[in-house]
Backbone atoms as SQL, in Angstrom:
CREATE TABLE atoms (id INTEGER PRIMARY KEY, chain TEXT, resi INTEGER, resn TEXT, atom TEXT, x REAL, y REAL, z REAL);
INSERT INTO atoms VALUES
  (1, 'A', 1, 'UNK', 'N', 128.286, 108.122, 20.507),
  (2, 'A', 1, 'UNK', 'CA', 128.074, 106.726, 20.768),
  (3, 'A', 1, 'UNK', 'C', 127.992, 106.009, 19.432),
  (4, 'A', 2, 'UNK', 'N', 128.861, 104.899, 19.223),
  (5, 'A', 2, 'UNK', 'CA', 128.808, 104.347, 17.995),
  (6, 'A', 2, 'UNK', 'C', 127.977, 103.080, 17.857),
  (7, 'A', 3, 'UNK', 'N', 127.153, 103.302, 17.192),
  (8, 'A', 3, 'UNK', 'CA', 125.872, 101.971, 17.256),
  (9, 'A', 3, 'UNK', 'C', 125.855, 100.974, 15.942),
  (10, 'A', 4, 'UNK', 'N', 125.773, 99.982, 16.283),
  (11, 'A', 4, 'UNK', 'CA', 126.345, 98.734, 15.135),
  (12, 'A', 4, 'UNK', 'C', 124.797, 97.664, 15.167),
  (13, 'A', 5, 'UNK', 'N', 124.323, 97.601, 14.083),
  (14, 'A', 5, 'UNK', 'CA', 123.247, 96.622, 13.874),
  (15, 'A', 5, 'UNK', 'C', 123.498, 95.679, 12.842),
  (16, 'A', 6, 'UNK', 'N', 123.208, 93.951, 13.086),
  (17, 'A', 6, 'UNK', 'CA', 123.454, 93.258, 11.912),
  (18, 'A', 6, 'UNK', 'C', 122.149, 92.932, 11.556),
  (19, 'A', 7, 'UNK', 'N', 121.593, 93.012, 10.157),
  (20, 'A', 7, 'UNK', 'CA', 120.304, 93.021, 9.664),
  (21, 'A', 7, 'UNK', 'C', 120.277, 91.547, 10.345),
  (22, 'A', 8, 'UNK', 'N', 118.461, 91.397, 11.057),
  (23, 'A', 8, 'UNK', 'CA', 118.009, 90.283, 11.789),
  (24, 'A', 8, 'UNK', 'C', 118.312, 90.675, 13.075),
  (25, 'A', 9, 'UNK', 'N', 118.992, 91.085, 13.373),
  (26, 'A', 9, 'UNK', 'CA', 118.587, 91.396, 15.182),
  (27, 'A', 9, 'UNK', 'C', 117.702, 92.019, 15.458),
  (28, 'A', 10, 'UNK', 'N', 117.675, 91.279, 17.015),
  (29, 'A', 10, 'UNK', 'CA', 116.260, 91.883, 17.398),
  (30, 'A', 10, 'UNK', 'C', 116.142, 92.153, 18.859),
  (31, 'A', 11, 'UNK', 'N', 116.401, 93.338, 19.401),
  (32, 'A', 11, 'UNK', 'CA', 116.275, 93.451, 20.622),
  (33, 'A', 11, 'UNK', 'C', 115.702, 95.402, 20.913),
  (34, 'A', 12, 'UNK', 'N', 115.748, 95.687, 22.097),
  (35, 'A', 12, 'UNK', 'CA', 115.755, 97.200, 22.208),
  (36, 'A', 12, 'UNK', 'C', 117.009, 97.933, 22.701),
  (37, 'A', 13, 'UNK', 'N', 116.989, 98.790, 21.344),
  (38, 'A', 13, 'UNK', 'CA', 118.323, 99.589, 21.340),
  (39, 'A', 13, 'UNK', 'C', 118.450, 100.532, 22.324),
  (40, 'A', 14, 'UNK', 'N', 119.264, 101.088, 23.249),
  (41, 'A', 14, 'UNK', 'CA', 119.379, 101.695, 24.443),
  (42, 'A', 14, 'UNK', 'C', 119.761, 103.171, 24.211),
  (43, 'A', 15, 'UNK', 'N', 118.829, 104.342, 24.252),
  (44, 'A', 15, 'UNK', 'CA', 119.420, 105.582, 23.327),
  (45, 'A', 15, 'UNK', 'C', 118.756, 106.249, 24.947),
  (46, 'A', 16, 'UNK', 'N', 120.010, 107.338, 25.174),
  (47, 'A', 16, 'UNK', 'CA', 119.869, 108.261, 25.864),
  (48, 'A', 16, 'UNK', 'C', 119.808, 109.916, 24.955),
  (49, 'A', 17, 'UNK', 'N', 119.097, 110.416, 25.512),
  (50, 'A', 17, 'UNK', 'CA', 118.836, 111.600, 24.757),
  (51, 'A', 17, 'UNK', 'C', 119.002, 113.154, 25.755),
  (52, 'A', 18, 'UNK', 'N', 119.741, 113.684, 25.092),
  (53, 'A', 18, 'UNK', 'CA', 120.653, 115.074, 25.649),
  (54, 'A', 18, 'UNK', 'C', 119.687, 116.660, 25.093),
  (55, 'A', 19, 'UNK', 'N', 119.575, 117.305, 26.503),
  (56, 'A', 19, 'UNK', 'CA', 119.077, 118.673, 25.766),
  (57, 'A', 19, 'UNK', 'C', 120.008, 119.640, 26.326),
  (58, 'A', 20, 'UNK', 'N', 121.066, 120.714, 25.391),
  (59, 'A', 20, 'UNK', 'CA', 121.538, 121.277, 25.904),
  (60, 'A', 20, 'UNK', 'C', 123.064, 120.508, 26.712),
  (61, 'A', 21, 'UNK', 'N', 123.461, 119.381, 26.472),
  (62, 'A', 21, 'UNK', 'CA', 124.463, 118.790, 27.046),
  (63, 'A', 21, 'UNK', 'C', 123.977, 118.245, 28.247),
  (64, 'A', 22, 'UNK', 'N', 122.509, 118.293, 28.568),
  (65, 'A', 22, 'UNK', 'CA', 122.310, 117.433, 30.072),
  (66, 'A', 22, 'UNK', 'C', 121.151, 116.421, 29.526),
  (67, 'A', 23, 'UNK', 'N', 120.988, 115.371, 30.394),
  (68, 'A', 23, 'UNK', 'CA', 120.163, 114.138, 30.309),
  (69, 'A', 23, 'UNK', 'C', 118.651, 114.999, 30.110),
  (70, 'A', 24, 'UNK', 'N', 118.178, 114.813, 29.346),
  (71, 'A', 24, 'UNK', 'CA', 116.556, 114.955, 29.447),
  (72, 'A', 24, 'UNK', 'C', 115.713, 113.830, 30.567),
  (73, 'A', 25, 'UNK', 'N', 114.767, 114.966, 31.119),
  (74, 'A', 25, 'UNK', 'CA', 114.178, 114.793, 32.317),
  (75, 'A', 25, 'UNK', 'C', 112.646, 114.053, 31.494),
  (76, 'A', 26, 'UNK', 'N', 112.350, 112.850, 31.578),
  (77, 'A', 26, 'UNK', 'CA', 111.451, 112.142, 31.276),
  (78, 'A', 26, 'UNK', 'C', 110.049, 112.671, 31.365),
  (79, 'A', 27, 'UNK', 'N', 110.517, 113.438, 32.917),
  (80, 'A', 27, 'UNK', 'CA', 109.159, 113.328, 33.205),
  (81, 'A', 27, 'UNK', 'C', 108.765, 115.410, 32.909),
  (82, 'A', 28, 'UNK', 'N', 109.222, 116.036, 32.181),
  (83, 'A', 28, 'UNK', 'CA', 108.876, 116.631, 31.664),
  (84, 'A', 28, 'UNK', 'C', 108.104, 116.280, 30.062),
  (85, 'A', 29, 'UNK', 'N', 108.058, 115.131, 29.317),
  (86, 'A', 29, 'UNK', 'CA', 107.829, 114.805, 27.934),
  (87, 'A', 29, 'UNK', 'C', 106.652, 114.382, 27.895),
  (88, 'A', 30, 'UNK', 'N', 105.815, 115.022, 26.671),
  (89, 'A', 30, 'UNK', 'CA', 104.951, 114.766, 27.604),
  (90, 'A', 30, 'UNK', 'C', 104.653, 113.318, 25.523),
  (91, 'A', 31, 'UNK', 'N', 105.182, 113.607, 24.605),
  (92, 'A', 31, 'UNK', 'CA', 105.832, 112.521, 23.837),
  (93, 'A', 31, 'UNK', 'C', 107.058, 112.477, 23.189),
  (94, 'A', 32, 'UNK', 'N', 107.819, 111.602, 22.522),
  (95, 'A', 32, 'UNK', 'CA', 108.528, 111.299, 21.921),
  (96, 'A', 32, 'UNK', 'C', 108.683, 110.602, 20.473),
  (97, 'A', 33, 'UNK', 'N', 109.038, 111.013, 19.107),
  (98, 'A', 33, 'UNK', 'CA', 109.561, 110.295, 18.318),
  (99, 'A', 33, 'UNK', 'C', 110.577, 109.610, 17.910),
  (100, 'A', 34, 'UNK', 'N', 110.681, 108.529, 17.361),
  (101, 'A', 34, 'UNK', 'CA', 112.231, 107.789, 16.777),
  (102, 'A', 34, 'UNK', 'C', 111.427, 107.645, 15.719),
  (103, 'A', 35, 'UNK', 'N', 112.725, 107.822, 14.423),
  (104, 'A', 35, 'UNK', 'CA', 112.539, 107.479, 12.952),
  (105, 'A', 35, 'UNK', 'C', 114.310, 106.409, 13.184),
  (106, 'A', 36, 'UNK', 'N', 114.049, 106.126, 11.936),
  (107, 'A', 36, 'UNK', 'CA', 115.565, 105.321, 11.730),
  (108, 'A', 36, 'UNK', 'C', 115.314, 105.203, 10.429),
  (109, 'A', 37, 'UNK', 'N', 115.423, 106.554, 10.003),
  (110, 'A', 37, 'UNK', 'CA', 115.736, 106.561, 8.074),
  (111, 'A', 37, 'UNK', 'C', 114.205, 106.789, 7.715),
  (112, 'A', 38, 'UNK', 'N', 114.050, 106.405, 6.751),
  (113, 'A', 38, 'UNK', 'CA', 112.603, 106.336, 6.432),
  (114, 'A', 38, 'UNK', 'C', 112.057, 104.503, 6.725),
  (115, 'A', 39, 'UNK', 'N', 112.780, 103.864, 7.622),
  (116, 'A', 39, 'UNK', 'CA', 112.632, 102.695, 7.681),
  (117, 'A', 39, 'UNK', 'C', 111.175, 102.485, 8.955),
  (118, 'A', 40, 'UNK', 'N', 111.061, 103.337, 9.984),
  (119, 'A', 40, 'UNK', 'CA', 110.781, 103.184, 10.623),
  (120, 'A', 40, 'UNK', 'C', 110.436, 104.276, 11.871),
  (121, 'A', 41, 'UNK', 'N', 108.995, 104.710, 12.298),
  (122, 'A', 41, 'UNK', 'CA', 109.147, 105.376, 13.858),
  (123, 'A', 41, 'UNK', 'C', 108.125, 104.856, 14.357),
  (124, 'A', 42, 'UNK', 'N', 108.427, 105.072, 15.976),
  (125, 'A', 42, 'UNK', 'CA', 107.673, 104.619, 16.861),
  (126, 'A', 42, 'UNK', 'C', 107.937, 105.675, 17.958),
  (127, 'A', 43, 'UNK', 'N', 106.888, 105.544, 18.878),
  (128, 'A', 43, 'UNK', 'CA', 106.530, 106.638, 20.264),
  (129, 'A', 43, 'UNK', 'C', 106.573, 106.273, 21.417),
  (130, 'A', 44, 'UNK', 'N', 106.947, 107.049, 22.024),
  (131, 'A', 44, 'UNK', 'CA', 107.254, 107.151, 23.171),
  (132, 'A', 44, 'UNK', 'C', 105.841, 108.199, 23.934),
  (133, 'A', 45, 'UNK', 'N', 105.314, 108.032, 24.743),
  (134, 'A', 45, 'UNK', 'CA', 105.204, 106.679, 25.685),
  (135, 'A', 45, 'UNK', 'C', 103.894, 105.511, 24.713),
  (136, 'A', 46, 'UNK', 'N', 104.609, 104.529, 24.590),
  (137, 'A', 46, 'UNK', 'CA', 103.403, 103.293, 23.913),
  (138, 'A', 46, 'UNK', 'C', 104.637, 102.659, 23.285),
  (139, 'A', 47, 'UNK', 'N', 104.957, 102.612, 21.772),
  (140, 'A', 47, 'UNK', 'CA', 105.918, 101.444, 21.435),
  (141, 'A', 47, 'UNK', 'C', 107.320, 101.561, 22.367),
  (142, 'A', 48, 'UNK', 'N', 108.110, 102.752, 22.412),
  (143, 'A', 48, 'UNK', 'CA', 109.458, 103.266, 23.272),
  (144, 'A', 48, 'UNK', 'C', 109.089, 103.236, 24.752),
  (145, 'A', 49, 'UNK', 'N', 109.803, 102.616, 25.538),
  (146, 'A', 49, 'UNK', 'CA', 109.640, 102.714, 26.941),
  (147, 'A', 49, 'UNK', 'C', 111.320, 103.264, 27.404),
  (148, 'A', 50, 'UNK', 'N', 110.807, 103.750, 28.451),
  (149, 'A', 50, 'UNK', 'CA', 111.387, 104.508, 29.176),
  (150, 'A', 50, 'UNK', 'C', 111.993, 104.101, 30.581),
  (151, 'A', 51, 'UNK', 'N', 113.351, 103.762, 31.036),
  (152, 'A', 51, 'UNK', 'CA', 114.170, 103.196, 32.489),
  (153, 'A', 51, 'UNK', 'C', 114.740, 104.271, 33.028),
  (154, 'A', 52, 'UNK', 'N', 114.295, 105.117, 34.571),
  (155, 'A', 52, 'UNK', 'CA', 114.547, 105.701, 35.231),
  (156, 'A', 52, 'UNK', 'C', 115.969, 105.817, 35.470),
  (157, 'A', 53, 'UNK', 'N', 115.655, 104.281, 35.826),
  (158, 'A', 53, 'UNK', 'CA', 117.383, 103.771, 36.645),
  (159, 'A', 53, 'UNK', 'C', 118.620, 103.664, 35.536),
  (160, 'A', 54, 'UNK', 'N', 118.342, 103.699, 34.365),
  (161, 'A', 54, 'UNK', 'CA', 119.284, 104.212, 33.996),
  (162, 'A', 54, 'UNK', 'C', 119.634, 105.239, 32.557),
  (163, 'A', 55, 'UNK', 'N', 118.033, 106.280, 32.777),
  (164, 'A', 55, 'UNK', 'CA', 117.959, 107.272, 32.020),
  (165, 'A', 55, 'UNK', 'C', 117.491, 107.100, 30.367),
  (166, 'A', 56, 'UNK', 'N', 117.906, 105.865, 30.204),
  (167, 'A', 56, 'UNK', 'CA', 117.801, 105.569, 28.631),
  (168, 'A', 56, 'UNK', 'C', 116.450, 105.408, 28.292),
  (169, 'A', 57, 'UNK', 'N', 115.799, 105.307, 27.461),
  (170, 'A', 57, 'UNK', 'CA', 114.604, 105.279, 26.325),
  (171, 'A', 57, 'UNK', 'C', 115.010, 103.781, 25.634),
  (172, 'A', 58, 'UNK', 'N', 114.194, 102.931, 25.226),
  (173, 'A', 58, 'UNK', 'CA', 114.394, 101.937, 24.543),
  (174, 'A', 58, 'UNK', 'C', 113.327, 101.476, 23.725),
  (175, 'A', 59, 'UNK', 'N', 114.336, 101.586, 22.489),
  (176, 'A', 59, 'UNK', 'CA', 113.885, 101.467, 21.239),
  (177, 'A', 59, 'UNK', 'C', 113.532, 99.873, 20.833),
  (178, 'A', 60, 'UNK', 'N', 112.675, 99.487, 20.896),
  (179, 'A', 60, 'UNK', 'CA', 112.682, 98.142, 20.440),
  (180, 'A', 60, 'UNK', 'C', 112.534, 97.706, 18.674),
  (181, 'A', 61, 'UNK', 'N', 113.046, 96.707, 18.539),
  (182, 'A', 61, 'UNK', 'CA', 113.556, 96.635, 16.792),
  (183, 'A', 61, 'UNK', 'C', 113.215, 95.017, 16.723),
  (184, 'A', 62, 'UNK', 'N', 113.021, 94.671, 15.651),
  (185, 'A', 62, 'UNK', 'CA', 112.230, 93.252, 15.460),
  (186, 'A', 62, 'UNK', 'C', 113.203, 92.594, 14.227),
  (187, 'A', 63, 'UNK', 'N', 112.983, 91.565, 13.897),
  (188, 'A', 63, 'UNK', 'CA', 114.216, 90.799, 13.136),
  (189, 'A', 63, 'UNK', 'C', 113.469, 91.515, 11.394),
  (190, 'A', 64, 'UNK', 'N', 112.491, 91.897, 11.785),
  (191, 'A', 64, 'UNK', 'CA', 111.848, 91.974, 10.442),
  (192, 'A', 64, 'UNK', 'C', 112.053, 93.428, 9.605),
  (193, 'A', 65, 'UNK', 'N', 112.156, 94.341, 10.750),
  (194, 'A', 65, 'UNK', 'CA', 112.457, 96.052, 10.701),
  (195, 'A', 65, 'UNK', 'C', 114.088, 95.825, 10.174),
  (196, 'A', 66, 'UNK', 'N', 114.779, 95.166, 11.095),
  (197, 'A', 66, 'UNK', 'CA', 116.196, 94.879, 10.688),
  (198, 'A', 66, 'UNK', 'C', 117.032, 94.606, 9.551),
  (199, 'A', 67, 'UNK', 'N', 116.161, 93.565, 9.216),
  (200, 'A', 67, 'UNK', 'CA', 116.711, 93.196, 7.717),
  (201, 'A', 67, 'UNK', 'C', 115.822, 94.210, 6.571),
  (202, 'A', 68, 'UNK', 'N', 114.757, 95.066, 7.078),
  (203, 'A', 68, 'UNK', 'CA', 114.504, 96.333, 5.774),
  (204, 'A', 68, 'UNK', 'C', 115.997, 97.098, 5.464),
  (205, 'A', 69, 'UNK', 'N', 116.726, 97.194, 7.056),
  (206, 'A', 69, 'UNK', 'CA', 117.653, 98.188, 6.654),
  (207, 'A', 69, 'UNK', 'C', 119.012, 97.701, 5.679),
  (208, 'A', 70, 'UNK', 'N', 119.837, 98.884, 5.216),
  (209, 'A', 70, 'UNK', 'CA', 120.926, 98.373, 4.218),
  (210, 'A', 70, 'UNK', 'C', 121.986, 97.451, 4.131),
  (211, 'A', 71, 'UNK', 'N', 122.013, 96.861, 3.505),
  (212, 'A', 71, 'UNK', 'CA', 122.775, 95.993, 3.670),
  (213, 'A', 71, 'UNK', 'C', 124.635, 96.918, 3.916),
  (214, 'A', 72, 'UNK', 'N', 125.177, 97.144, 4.997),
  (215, 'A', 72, 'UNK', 'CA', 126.586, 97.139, 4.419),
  (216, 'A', 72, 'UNK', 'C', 126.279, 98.545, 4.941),
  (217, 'A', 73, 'UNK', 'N', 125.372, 99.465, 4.924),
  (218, 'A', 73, 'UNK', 'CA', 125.023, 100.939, 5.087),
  (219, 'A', 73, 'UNK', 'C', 124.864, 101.202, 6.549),
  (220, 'A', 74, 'UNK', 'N', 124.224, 102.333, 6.574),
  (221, 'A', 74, 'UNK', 'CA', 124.102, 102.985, 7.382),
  (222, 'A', 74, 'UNK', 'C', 122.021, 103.548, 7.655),
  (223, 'A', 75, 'UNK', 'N', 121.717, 103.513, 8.906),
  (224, 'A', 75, 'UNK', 'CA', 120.293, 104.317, 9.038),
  (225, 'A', 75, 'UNK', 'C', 120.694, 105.360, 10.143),
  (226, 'A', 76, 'UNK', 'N', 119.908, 106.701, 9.841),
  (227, 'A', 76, 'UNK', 'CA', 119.719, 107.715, 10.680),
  (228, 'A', 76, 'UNK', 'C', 119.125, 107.955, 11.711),
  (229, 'A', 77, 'UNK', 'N', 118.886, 107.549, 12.943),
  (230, 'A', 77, 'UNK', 'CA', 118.637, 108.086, 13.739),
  (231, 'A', 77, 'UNK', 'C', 118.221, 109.366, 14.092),
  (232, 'A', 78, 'UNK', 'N', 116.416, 110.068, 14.666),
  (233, 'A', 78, 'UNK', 'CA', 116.342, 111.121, 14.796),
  (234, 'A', 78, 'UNK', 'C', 115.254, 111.173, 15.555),
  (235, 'A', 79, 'UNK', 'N', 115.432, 112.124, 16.413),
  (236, 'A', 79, 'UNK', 'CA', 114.522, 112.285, 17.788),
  (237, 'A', 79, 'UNK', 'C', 113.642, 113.519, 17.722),
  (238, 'A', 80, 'UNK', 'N', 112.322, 113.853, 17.888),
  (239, 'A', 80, 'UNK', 'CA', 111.671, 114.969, 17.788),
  (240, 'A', 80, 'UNK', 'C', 111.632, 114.423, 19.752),
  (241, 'A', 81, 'UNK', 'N', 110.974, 115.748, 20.500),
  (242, 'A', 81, 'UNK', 'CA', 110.409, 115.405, 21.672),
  (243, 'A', 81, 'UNK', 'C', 109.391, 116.553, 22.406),
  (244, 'A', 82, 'UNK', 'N', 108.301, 116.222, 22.026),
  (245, 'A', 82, 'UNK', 'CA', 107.073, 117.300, 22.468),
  (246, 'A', 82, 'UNK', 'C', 107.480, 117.432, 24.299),
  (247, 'A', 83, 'UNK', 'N', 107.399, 118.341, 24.490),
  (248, 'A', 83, 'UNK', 'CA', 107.244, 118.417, 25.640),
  (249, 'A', 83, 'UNK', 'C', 106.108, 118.824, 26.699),
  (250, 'A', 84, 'UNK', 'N', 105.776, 118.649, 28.023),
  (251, 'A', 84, 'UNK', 'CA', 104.584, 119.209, 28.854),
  (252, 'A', 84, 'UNK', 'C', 104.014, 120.727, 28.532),
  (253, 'A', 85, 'UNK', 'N', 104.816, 121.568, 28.087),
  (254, 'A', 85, 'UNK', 'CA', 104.403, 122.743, 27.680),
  (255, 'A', 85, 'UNK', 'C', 103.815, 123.102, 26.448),
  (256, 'A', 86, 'UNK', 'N', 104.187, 122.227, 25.621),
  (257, 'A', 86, 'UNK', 'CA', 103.590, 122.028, 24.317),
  (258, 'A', 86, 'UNK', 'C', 105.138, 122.472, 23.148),
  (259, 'A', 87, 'UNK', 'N', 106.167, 122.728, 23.539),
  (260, 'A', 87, 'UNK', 'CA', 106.986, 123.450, 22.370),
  (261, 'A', 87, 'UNK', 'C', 107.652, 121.714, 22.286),
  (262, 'A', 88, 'UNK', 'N', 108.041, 121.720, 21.038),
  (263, 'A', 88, 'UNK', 'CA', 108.852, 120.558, 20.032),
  (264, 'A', 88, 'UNK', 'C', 109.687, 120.778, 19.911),
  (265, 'A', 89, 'UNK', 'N', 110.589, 120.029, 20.214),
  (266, 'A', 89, 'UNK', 'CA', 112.226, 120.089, 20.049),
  (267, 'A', 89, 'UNK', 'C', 113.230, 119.281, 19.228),
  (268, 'A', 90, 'UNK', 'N', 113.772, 119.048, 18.483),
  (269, 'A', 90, 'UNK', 'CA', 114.653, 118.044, 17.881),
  (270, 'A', 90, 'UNK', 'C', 115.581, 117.573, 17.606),
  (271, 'A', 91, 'UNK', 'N', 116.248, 116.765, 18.220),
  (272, 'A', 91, 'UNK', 'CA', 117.413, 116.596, 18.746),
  (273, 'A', 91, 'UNK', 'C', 118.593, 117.027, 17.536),
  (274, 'A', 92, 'UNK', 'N', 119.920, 117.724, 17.701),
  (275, 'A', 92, 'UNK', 'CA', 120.592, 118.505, 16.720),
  (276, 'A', 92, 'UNK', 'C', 121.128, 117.326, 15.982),
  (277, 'A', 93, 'UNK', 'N', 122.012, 116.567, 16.781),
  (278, 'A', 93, 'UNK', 'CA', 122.814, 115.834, 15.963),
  (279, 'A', 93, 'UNK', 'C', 122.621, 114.548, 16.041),
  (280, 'A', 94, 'UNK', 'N', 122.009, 113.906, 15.271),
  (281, 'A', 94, 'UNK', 'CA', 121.415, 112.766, 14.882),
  (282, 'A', 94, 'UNK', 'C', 122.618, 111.961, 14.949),
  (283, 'A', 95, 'UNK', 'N', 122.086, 110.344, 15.297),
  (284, 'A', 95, 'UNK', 'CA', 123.313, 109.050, 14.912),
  (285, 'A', 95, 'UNK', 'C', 123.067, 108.479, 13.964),
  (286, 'A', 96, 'UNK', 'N', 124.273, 108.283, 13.289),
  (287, 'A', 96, 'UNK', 'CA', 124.173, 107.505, 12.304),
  (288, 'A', 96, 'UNK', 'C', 124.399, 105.956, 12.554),
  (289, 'A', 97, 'UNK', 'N', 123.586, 104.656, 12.454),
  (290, 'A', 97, 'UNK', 'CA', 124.284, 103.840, 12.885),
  (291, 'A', 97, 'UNK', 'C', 124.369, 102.529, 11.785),
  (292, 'A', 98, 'UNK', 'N', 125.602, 102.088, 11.832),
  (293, 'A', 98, 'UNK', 'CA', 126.225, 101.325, 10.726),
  (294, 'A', 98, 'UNK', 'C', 125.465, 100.152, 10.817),
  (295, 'A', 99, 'UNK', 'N', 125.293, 99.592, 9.453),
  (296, 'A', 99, 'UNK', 'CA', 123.915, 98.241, 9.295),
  (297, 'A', 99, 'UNK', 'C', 124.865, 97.031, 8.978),
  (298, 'A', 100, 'UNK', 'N', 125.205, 96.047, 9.222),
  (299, 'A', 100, 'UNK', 'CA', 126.167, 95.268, 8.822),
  (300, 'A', 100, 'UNK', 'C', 125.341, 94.104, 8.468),
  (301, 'A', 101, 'UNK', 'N', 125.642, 93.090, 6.909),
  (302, 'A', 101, 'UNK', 'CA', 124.862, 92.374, 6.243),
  (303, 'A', 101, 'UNK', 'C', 124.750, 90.917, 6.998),
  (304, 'A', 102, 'UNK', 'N', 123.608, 89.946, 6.795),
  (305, 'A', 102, 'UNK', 'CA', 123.434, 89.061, 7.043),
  (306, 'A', 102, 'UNK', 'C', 123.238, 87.852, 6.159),
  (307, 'A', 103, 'UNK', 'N', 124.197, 87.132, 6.246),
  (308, 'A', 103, 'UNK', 'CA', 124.182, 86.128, 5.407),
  (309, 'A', 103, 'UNK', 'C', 122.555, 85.422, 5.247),
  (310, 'A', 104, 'UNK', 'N', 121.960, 85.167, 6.112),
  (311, 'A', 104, 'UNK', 'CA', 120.690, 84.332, 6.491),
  (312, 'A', 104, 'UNK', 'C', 119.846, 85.537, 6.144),
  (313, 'A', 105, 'UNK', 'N', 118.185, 85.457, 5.649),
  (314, 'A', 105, 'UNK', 'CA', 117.343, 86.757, 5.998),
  (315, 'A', 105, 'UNK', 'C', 115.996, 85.732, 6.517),
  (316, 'A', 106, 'UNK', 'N', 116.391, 84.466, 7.099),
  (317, 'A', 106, 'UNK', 'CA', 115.335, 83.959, 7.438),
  (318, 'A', 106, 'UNK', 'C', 115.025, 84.126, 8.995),
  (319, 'A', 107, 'UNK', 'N', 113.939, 84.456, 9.183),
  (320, 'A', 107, 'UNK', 'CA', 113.256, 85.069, 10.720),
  (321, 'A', 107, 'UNK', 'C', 113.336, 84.089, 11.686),
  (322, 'A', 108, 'UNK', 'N', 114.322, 83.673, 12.704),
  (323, 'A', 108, 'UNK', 'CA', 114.253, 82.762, 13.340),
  (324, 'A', 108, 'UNK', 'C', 112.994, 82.924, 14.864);
């Protein structure tokens, strides 16, 4: 999935997360991490919420987190996910997603 951010946006990013090539079952987790570079993580369940109906996790991102990231670059994406049993897992292949610059860096 190719993910495109222009520094200053601000909404929640829609990330589905795969174990083994199948959808991870929510309600086995018992938490979740997102990093995005060293810019940023937040948890699941409390900042990341979670839509049944259509499997995804959502990352919410603020105009202010946005414009930390590179101008023109790229941030990493990376998922740890504790599960009900207690073993930690981490997702293999991370996204990379492209940061595209903003003329403006004022917070509307």
């Amino acid at each position: 999935m190719a993910i495109r951010i222009k520094q200053g946006d601000q909404y929640s990013l829609p990330i589905t997360v795969s174990l083994n090539g199948e959808p991870l079952d929510a309600g086995e987790v018992d938490s979740a991490e997102f990093t995005l570079g060293g810019y940023m993580r937040k948890l699941y369940p409390g900042e990341v919420s979670y839509s049944a109906s259509d499997g995804c996790f959502y990352l919410p991102l603020t105009q202010e987190e946005t414009f930390a990231f590179p101008a023109n670059g790229s941030v990493t994406l990376d998922i740890r996910v504790k599960f009900l049993g207690g073993d930690v897992i981490g997702v293999q292949r991370m996204e990379s997603i492209a940061v595209a610059d903003a003329s403006s860096e004022v917070i509307l």
